[in-house]
N, C-alpha and C positions, 0 to 999 in steps of 0.2 A: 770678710774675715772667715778662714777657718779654720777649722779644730787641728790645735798643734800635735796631737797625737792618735793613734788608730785604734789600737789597743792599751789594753791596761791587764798588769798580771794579777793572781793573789795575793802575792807577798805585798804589792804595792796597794793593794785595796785593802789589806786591813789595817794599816798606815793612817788611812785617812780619817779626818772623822765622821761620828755619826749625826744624823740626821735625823727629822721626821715631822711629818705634817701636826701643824702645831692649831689648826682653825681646829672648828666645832664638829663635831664626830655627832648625826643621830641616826640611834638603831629604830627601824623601821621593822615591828616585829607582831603590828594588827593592823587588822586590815583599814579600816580605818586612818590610819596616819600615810598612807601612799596616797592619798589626793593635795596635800600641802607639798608632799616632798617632791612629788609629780610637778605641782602648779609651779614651786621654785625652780626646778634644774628645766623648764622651760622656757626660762628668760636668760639662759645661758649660751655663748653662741659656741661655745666647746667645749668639753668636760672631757673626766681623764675616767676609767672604766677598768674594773679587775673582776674578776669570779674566784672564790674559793670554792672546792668542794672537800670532802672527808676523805682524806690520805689513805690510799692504798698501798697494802704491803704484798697482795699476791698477784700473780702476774693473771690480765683478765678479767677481772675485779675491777671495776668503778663506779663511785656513788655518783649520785645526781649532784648537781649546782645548788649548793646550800646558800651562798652569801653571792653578791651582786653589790659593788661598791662603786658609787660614782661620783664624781668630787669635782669641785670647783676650787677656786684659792683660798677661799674663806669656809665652805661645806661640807662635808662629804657622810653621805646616807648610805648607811649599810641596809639595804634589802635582806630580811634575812627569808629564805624562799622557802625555807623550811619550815617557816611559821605562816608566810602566809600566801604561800602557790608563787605564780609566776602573774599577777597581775595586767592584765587588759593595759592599764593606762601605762606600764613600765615597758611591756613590748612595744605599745604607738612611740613611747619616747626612740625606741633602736631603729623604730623607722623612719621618724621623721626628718626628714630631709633637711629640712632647717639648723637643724641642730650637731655640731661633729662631734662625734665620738671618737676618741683617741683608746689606744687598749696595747697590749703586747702581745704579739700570739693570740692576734682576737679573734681568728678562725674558730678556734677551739673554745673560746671563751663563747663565743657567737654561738655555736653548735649545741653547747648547753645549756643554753638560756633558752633555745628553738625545740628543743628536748622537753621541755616545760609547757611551752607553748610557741606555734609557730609563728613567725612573722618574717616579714621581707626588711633585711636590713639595708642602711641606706643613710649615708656618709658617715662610716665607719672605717677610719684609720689605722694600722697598723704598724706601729713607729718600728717593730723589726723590716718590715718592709721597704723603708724608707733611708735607715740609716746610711747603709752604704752609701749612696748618694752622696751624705756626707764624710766621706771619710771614716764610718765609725764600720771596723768592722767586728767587734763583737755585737753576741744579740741578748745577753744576760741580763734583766733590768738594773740590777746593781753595777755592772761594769759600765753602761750604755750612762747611766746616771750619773757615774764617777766621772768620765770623760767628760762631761758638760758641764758638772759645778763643781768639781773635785773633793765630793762628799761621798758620804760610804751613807745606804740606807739598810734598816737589820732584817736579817730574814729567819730571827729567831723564830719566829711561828708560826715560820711556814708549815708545819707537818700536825699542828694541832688539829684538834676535832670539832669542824668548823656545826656540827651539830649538835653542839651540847646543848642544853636546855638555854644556858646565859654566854653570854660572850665577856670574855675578860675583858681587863681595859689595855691589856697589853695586845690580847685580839684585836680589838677594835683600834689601836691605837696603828699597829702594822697594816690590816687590810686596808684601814684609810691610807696610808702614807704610798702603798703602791699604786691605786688610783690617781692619787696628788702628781706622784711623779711621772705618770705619765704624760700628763698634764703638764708638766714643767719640759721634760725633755722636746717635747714637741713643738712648742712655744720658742723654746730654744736655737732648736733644727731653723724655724725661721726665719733667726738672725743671722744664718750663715751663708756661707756662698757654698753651693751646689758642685758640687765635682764634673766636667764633665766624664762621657761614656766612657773613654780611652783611660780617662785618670782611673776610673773606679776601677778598671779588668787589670790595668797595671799596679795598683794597690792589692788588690787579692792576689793577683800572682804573687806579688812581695811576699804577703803574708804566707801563703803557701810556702815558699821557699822558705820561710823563718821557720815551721812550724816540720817540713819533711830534716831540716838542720838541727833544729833538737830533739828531734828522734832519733835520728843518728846518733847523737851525741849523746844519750839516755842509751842506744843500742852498745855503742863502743863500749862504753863507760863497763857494762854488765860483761861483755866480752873480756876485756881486758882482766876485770877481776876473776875468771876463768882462766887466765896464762893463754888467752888465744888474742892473734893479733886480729883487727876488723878490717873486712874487705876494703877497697879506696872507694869511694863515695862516688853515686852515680850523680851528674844534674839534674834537675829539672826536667829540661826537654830529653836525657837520655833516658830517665826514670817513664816519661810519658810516653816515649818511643817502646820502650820495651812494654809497658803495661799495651800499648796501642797492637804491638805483634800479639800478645800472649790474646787479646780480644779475637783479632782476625783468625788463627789457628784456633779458638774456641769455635767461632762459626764455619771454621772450615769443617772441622770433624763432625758438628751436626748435623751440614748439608751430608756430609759423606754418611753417615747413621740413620739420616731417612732413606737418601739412594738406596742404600743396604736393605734398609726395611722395605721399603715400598718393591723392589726388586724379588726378596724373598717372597711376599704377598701375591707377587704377579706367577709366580714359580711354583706355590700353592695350588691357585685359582689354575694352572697350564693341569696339573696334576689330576685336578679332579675331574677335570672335562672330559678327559682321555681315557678314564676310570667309565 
């Protein structure tokens, strides 16, 4: 089986309904209570993995990994690292081999969690990695989610301030539910059948070409209401073709801008000798 669709838009994403992880939500916020929540997500053979940290608004600016959320179908423990560091037995968990870690963009989720404390991670997932594969070519957790159960999950708080002293239950309620569903969609990807190579490069071209056509058509659009008519529309391959020249003529003139330079330099160095 697989997935009858590739993408999904906005208009049709907030169509669907809402969602959200409905198990036991516990905040992990002394040190003491990370050796139970440790000893639990041990007996797990894959768990679904999110990071928040405190929203930046300037560019250059970013906090450290405040929250750390890992979930199982019935669990999911909010680390909060801001209360109590980066934990010894919570890094052996990103390394242990036994255990998979699913996550979205886990590079980065990974990177700040090793910012904390280091460790060698090690079967750790990344379902944008992966999706193509299947046929999904967005990588947005909310659209990637929609495409699989045709549910909408909230990212109302997403931008809140994952360092306050307490965490809402509407906090808590979101950062479990992105955990959860990584969890889900992955579980998911399982059930499906795998695209081969060819299918996926000719999928993304598809998508390509859908995506340079409403441009266009966003481009006209603007044009026309200016009283100017729009150019005729290039393809694909002629669009690649021309971008492919404007590259070559880019390194033509650099080759020719060192000759230049290095020529002047050798004209210098003739100059001073004779001096």
């Amino acid at each position: 089986m697989r997935y009858p669709i590739h993408h999904i838009s906005k208009e049709y994403l907030q169509l669907l309904p809402v969602t959200a992880f409905e198990g036991e939500v516990i905040v992990v916020d002394k040190p003491e209570m990370v050796k139970d929540a440790i000893a639990y997500l041990r007996t797990q053979q894959t768990v679904g993995v999110d990071t928040e940290a405190r929203p930046s608004f300037q560019r250059g600016i970013h906090y450290p990994t405040a929250l750390v959320q890992i979930a199982s179908h019935e669990r999911c423990y909010l680390f909060r690292l801001t209360h109590i560091g980066m934990p010894e037995e919570l890094a052996q968990l990103f390394a242990n081999k036994k255990i998979r870690k699913v996550g979205l963009a886990f590079r980065d989720d990974i990177n700040g969690l090793r910012r904390r404390r280091d460790f060698m991670p090690a079967n750790c997932i990344d379902v944008q990695k992966i999706v193509p594969q299947y046929g999904i070519l967005d990588l947005g957790l909310q659209k990637i989610f929609a495409i699989c159960f045709g549910k909408k999950i909230s990212k109302t708080q997403q931008l809140t301030n994952w360092e306050n002293n307490h965490l809402t239950p509407e906090q808590a309620r979101y950062a479990s539910t992105d955990a959860w569903a990584t969890l889900l969609i992955y579980e998911d990807l399982l059930q499906h059948e795998m695209l081969t190579q060819e299918e996926v490069v000719a999928l993304m071209r598809e998508e390509k070409e859908r995506m340079i056509e409403h441009q266009q058509e966003v481009q006209d659009q603007r044009l026309r209401e200016q009283g100017i008519e729009p150019p005729p529309h290039m393809t694909l391959e002629e669009r690649e073709a021309h971008q492919a020249e404007k590259r070559r003529e880019a390194r033509k003139r650099k080759r020719q801008r060192a000759t230049e330079k290095k020529k002047a330099a050798s004209q210098k160095n003739n100059s001073k000798t004779k001096q």
